[in-house]
C-alpha positions as CSV (number, residue, x, y, z in Angstrom):
1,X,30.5,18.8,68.6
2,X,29.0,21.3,65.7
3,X,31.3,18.8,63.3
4,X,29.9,15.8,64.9
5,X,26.2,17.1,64.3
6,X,27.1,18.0,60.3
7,X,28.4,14.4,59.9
8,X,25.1,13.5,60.9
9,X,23.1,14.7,59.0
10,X,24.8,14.2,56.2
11,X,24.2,10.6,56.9
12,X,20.6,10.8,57.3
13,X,20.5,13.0,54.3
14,X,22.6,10.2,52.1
15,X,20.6,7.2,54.1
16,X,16.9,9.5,53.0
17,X,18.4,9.3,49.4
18,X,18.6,5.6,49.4
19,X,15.3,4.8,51.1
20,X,12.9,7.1,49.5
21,X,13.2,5.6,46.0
22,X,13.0,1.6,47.9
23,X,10.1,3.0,49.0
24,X,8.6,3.7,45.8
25,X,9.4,0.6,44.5
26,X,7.7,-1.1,47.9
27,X,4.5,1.1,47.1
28,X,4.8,0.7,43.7
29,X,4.9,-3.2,43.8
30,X,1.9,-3.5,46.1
31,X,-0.5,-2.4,43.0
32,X,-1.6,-5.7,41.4
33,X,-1.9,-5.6,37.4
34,X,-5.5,-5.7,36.4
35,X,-6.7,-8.9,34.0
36,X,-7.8,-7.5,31.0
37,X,-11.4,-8.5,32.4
38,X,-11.1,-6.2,35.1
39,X,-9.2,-3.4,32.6
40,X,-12.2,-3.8,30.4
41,X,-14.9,-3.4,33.3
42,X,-13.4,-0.4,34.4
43,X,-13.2,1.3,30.7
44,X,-16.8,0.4,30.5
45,X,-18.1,1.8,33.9
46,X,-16.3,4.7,33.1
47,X,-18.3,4.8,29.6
48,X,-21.3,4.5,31.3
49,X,-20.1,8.0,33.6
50,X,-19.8,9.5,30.3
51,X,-23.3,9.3,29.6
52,X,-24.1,12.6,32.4
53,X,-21.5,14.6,29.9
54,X,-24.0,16.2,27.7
55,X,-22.6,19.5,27.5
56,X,-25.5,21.5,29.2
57,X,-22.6,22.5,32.2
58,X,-23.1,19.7,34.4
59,X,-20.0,18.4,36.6
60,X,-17.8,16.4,35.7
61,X,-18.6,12.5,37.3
62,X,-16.3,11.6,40.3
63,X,-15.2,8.4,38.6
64,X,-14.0,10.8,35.4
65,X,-12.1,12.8,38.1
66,X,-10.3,10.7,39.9
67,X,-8.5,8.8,36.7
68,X,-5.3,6.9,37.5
69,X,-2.0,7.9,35.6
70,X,-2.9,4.7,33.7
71,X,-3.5,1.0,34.3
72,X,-1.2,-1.7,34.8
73,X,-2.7,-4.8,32.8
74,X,-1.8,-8.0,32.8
75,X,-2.7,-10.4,29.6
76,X,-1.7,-14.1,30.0
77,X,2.5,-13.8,30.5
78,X,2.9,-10.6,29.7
79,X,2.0,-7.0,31.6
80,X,1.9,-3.7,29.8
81,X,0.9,0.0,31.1
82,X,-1.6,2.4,29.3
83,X,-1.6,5.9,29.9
84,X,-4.2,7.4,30.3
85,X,-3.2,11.2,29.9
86,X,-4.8,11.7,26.2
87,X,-8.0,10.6,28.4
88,X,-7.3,13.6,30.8
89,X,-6.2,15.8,28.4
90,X,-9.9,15.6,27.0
91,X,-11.8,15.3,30.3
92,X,-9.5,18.6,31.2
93,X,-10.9,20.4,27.9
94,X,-14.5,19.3,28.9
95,X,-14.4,21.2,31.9
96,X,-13.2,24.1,30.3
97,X,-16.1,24.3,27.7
98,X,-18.6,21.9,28.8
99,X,-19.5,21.8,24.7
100,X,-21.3,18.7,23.2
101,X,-17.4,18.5,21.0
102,X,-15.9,18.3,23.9
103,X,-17.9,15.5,25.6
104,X,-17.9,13.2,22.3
105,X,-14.0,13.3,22.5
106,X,-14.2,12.1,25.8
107,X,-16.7,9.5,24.7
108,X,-14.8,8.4,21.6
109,X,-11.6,8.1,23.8
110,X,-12.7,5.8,25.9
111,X,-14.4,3.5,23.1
112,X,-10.8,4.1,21.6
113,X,-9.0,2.3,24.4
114,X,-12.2,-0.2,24.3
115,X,-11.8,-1.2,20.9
116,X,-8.3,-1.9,21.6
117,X,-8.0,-4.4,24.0
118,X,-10.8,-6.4,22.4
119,X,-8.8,-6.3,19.2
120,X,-5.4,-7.4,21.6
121,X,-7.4,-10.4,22.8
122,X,-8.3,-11.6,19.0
123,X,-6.3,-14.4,17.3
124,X,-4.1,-13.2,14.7
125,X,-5.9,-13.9,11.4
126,X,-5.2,-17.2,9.6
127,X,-2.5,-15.6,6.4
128,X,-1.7,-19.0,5.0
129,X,-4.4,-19.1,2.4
130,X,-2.9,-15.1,1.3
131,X,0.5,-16.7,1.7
132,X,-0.5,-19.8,-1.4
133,X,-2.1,-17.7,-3.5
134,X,0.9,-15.3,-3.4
135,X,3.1,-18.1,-3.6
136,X,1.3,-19.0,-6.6
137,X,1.1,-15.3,-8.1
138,X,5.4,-15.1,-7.7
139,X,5.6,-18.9,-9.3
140,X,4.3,-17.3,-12.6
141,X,7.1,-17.1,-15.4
142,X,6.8,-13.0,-15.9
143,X,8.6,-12.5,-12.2
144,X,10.6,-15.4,-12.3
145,X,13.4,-12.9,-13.0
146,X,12.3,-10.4,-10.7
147,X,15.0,-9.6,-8.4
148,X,16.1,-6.7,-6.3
149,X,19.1,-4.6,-7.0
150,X,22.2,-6.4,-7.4
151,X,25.8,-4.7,-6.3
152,X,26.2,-3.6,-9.6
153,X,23.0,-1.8,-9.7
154,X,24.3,-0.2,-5.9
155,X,27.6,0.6,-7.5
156,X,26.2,2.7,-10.2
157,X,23.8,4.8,-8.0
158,X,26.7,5.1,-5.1
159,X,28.7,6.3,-7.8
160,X,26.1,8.6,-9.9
161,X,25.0,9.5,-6.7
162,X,28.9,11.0,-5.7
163,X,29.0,12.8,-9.3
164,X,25.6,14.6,-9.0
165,X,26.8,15.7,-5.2
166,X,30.3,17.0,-7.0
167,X,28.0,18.9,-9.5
168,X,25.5,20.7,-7.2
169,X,28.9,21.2,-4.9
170,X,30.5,23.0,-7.8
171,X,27.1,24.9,-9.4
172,X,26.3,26.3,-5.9
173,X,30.2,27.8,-5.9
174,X,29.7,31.7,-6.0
175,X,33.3,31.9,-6.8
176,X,33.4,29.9,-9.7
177,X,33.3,32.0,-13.1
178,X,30.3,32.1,-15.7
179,X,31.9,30.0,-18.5
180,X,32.2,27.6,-15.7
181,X,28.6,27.5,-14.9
182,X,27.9,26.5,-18.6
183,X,29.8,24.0,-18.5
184,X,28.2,22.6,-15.4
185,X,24.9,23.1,-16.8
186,X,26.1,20.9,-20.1
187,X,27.2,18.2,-17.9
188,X,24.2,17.8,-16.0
189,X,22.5,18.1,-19.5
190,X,24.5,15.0,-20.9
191,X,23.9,13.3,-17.6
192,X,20.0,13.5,-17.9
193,X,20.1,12.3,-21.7
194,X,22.5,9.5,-20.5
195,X,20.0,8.5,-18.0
196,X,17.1,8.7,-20.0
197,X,19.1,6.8,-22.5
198,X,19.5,3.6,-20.4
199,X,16.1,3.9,-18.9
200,X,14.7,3.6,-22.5
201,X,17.1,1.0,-23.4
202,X,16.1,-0.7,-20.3
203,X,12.3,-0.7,-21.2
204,X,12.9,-1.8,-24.9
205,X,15.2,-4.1,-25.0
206,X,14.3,-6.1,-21.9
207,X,13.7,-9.8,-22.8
208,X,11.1,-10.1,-20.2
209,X,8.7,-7.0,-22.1
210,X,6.1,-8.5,-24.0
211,X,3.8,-6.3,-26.6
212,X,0.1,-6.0,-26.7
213,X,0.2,-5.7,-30.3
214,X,2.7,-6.2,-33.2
215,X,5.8,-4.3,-32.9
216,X,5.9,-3.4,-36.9
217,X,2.5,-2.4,-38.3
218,X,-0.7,-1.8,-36.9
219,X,-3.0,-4.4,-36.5
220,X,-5.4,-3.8,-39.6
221,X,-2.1,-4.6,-41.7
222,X,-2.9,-8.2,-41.6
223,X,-6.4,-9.0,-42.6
224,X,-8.6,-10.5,-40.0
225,X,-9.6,-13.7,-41.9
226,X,-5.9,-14.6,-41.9
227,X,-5.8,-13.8,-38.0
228,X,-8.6,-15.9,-37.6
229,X,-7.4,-18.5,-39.6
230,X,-3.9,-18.3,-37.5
231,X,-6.1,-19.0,-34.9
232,X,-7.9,-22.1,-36.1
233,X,-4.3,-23.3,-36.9
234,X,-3.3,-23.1,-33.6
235,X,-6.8,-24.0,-31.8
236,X,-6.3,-27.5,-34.1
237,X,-2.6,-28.2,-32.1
238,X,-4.5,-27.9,-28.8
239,X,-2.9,-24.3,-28.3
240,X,-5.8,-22.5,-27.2
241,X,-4.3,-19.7,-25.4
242,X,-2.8,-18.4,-28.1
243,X,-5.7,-19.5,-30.4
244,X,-7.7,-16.9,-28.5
245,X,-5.0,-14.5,-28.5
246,X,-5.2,-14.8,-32.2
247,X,-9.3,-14.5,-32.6
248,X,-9.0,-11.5,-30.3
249,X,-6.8,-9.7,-32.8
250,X,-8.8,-11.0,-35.7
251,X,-11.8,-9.1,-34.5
252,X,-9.7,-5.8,-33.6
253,X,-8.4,-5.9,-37.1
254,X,-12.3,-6.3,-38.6
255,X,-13.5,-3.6,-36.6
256,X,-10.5,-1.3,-38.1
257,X,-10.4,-2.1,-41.0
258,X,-14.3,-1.3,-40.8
259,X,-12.8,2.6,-39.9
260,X,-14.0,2.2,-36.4
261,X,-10.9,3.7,-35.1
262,X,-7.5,5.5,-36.3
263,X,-4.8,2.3,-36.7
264,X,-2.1,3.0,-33.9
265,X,0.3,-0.3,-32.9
266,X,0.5,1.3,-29.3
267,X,-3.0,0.9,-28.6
268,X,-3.8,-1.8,-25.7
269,X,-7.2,-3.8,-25.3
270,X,-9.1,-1.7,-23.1
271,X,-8.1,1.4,-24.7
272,X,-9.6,-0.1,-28.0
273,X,-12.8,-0.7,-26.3
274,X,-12.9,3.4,-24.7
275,X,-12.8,4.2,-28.3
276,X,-16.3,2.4,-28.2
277,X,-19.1,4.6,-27.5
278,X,-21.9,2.9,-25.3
279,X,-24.5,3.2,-28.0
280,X,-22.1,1.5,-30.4
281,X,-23.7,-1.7,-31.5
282,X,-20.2,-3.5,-31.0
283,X,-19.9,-2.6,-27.2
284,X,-21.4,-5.8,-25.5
285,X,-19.9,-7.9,-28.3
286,X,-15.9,-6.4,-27.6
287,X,-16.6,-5.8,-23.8
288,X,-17.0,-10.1,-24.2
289,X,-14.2,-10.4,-26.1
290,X,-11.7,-8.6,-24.4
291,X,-12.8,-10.0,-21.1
292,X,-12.0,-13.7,-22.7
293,X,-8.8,-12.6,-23.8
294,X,-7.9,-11.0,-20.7
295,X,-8.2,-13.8,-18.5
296,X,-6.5,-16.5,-20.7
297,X,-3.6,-14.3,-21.8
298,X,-2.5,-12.1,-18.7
299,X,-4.1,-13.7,-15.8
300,X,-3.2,-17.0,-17.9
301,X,-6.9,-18.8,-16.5
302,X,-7.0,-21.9,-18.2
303,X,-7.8,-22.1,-21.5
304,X,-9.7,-24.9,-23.4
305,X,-12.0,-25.7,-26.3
306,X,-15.1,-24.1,-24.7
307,X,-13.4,-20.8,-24.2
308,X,-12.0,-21.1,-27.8
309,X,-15.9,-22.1,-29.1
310,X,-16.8,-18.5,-27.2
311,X,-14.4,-16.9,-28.5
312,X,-15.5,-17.6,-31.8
313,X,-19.1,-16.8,-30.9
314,X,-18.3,-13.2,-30.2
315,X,-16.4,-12.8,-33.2
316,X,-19.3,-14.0,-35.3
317,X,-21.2,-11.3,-33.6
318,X,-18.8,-8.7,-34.8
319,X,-19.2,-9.7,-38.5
320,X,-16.5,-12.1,-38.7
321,X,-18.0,-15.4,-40.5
């Protein structure tokens, strides 16, 4: 009989086990999602109870005190839950200190959670305009051999990668002797000037790395009456991007040649005009200059006589006639 009542009970036990979590579901399931209409009229009358936290000790408002776990929302096909324990969190820490920090958090939570479902219920932005003009930008010929790294470039790291894990392997060794040591530190030596040596290579040698200035002598070196008239040349073919390119150097070799700066090959256009000080009589006319040249030669705008005929103006500004 005592057996009989043990078998029992284990059943109701086992059957309890089953039911009590179909329950949950059952109670669970009877909680309709909110629209986001309703989700946002409930963040907003609970905004509106956060108006009686000014932190002079008052209570807390009911409404603040009887927050859910979160809301169940509902937007078009799709439902999502938001918790709402970084909102209790605060509204716990409130009643702690009752300070006017304390409050604001609360505040600024709730306008957090605000914010967010009106930004959830905006159309994505329209990206197709971005999309063309990067398009455009990637269609230039400077990145028409931009790629990323091929297998051989993966190779070489996997494998300089293996060798510089073998070296730290062996330096960090504290049975291997001193002599050994130097050695290690002269192979990572010659591995540093063998990297530096194809990072150099790679930066002068590439066919896609175009100069600012010429690569032999500094710009004075050719006078700027034969730049200019390089540039005429080419203005009179109809090439009048690189007729301005031309008239822009002609005017950086008059103004050194004038000993307005030290001659140095290296030197790019908007370094030339920092060596201009603003009361230099030459500033306005260069800043002009090197704005023309600047938008037809790297951001390649279109070029044409009129921009040439400016060009030209500026130089005679510089002293160039």
């Amino acid at each position: 009989m005592r057996a009989c009542r043990i078998h029992i009970l284990a059943g109701l036990l086992v059957a309890s086990l089953f039911l009590l979590p179909a329950s949950c579901l059952a109670d669970s399931g009877t909680t309709a999602p909110l629209t986001t209409a309703e989700y946002r009229a409930e963040l907003d009358r609970l905004l509106a109870a956060t108006q009686q936290l000014d932190g002079s000790g008052n209570a807390t408002p009911q409404p603040l005190r009887e927050l859910p776990w979160g809301w169940h929302v509902r937007s078009g096909q799709r439902e999502f839950d938001i918790s709402a324990e970084g909102l209790q969190r605060d509204i716990r820490r409130y009643e702690k200190g009752k300070t006017v920090e304390t409050a604001t958090a609360v505040r600024t939570r709730l306008q957090s959670l605000r914010n967010e479902i009106d930004g959830f219920e905006k159309p994505p932005a329209d990206a197709s305009p971005n999309r063309k003009d990067l398009n455009s930008i990637l269609a230039r010929p400077e990145f028409r051999n931009v790629s990323g790294p091929t297998w051989g470039d993966r190779l070489k790291q996997r494998v300089l990668a293996f060798v510089l894990h073998a070296l730290g392997r062996l330096f960090r060794s504290s049975s291997f002797p001193t002599i050994g040591r130097f050695f290690i530190y002269a192979l990572m030596g010659l591995a540093i000037l063998g990297l530096g040596y194809i990072a150099f290579r790679s930066l002068t040698y590439d066919s896609s790395f175009e100069t600012v200035v010429p690569e032999d002598l500094p710009v004075s070196a050719k006078e700027w009456a034969i730049w200019l008239k390089e540039a005429r040349a080419a203005a009179a073919k109809g090439e009048w991007r690189d007729a301005i390119h031309l008239a822009y150097w002609a005017g950086i070799s008059f103004l050194e040649r004038q000993g307005t700066w030290k001659p140095d090959r290296a030197r790019t256009p908007r370094e030339y005009l920092r060596l201009l000080s603003s009361s230099s009589e030459h500033r306005d006319t260069l800043t002009s200059l090197t704005r023309i040249f600047e938008l037809t030669w790297y951001a390649k705008r279109g070029a044409s006589e009129r921009t040439f005929s400016e060009t030209l103006q500026e130089l005679e500004k510089l002293g160039c006639r």
